[in-house]
C-alpha positions as CSV (number, residue, x, y, z in Angstrom):
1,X,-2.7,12.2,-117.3
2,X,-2.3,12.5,-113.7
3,X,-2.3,10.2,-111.1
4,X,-4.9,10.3,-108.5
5,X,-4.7,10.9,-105.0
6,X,-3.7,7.4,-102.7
7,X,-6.4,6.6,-101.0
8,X,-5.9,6.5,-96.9
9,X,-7.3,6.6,-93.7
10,X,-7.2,8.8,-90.7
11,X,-8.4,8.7,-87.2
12,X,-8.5,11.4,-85.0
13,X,-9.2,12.0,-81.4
14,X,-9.8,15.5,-80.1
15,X,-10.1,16.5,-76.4
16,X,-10.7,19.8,-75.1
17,X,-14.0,22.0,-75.3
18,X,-15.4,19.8,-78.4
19,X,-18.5,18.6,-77.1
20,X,-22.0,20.9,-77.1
21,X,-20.4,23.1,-79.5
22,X,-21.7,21.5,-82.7
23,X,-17.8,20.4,-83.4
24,X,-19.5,17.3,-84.7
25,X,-21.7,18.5,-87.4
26,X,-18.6,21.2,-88.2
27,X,-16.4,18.4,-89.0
28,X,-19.4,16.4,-91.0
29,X,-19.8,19.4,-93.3
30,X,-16.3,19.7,-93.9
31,X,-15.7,16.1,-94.8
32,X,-19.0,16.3,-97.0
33,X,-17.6,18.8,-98.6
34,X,-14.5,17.1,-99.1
35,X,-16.2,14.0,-100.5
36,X,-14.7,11.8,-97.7
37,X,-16.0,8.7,-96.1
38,X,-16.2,8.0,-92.4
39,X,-18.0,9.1,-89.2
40,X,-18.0,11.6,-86.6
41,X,-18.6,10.5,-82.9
42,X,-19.2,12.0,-78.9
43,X,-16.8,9.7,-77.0
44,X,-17.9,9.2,-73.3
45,X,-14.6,10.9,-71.7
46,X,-15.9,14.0,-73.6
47,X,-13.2,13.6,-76.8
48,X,-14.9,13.4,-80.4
49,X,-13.9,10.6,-82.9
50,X,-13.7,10.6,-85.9
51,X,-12.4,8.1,-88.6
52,X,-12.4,9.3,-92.4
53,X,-11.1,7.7,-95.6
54,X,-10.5,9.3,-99.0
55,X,-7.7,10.9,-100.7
56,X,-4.6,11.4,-98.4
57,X,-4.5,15.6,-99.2
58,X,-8.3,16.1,-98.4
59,X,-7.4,14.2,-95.3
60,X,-4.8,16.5,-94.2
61,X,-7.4,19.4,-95.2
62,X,-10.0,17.7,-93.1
63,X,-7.2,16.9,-90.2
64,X,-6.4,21.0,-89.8
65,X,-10.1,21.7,-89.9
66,X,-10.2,19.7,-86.9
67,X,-7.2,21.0,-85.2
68,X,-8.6,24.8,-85.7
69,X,-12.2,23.4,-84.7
70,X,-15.4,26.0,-84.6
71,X,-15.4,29.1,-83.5
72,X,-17.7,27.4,-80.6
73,X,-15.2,25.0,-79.4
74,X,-11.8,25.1,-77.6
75,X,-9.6,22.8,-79.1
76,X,-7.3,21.0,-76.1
77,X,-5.2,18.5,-77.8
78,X,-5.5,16.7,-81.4
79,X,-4.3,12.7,-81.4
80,X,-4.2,11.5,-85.3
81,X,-3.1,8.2,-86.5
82,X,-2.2,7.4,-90.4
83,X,-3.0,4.1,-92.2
84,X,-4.4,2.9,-95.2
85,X,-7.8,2.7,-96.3
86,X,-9.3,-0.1,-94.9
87,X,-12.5,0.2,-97.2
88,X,-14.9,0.0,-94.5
89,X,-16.3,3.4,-94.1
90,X,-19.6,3.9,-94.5
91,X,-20.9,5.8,-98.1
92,X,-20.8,9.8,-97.6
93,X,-19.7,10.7,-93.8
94,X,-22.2,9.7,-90.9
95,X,-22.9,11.4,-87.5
96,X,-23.0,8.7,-85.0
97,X,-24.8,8.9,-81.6
């Protein structure tokens, strides 16, 4: 039997060229696809947010999609922070206005 993945939590800030691109809804379909939790947001200073929970190695698949970014964006600098899940993501991953 194996053991399942731990379950954690990961925050991410990216700066650069990420905002009008569609980085948003490129990150959205990869968690999806990953079957995280979480949310994907426009920050005012022009980063993007993001905050997903789920199994700590589709995290760090979800954290290098972000630091390659879409062909449309120009990824400046990548800020991540580890922790454990905190159980208060939202079901499936949102976009958030």
């Amino acid at each position: 039997m194996s053991v399942p993945d731990k379950t954690a939590r990961l925050r991410v800030v990216v700066s650069g060229d990420v905002q009008g691109v569609g980085f948003r809804y490129f990150v959205a379909d990869h968690a999806r696809d990953a079957g995280l939790a979480g949310w994907v947001l426009n920050q005012p200073d022009g980063a993007v947010e993001c905050v997903a929970e789920g199994p700590r190695e589709a995290l760090e698949e979800l954290l290098r999609v972000i630091e390659r970014g879409p062909t449309s964006a120009a990824v400046g600098h990548v800020e991540a922070e580890w922790s454990e899940a905190a159980g208060d993501a939202p079901a499936g991953f949102e976009i958030r206005w």
